[in-house]
C-alpha positions as CSV (number, residue, x, y, z in Angstrom):
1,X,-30.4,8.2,-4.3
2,X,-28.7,11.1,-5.9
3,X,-25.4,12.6,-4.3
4,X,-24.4,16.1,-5.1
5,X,-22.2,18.3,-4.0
6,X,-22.8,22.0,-3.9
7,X,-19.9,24.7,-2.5
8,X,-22.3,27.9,-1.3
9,X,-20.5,30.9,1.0
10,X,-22.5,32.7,3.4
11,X,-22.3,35.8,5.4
12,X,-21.8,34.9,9.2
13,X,-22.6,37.3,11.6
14,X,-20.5,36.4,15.1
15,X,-20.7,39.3,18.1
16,X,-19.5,38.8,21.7
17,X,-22.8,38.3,24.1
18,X,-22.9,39.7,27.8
19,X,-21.6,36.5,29.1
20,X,-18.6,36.1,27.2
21,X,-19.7,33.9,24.5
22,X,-19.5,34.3,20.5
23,X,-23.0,34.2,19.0
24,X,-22.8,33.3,14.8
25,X,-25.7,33.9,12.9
26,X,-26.4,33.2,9.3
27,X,-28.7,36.6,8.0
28,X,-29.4,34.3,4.8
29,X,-31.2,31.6,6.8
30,X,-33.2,32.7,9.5
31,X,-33.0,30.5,12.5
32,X,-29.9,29.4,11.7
33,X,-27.7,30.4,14.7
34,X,-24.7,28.9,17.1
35,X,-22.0,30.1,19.4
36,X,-18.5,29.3,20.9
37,X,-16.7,30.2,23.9
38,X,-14.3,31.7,21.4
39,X,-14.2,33.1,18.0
40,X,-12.5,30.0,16.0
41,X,-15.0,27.5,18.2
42,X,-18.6,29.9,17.1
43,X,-16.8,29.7,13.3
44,X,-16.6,25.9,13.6
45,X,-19.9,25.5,15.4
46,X,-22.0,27.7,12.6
47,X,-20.5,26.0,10.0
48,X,-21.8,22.6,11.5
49,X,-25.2,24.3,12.0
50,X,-25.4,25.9,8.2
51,X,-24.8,22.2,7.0
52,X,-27.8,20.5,9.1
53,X,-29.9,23.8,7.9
54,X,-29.4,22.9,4.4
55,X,-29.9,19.1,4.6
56,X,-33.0,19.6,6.2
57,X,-34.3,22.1,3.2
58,X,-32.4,19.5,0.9
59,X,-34.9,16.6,2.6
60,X,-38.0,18.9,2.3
61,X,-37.1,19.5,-1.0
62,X,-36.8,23.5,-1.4
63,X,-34.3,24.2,-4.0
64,X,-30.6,25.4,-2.6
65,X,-30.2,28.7,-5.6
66,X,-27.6,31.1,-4.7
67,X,-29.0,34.9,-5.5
68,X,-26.9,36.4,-8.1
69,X,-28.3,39.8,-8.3
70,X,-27.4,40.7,-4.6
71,X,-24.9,43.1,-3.4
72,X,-23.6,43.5,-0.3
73,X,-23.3,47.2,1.0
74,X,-22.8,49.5,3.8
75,X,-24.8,52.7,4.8
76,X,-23.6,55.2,7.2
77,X,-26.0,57.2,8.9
78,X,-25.5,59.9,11.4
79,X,-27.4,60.3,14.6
């Protein structure tokens, strides 16, 4: 069995829900979502979930390749 290992950043999402709660999603991997009852916690808790999401695409065998033409960018619009 082959061990690797593979550092990969991703942009977290976390937003305060009606009851209180932070919800953390990953925009990158769809489905890919936790939450805390604080900030720190819903950072601790998506990290654990982004590491199950990728072993399970590591297991079913879709290649883990980092996009290196995307930029990340802001648009403001007026309404």
């Amino acid at each position: 069995m082959l061990y690797w290992c593979m550092k990969m950043n991703f942009k977290v999402l976390i937003e305060k829900d009606e009851d209180g709660y932070y919800v953390a999603t990953v925009p990158s991997l769809p489905g890919c979502i936790s939450q805390g009852k604080t900030e720190a916690q819903a950072r601790k808790n998506i990290k654990e979930a982004i590491e199950l999401h990728m072993s399970a695409l590591v297991e079913e065998g879709v290649p883990l390749i980092e996009k290196a033409n995307v930029k990340q960018t802001t648009v403001a619009v007026s309404l």
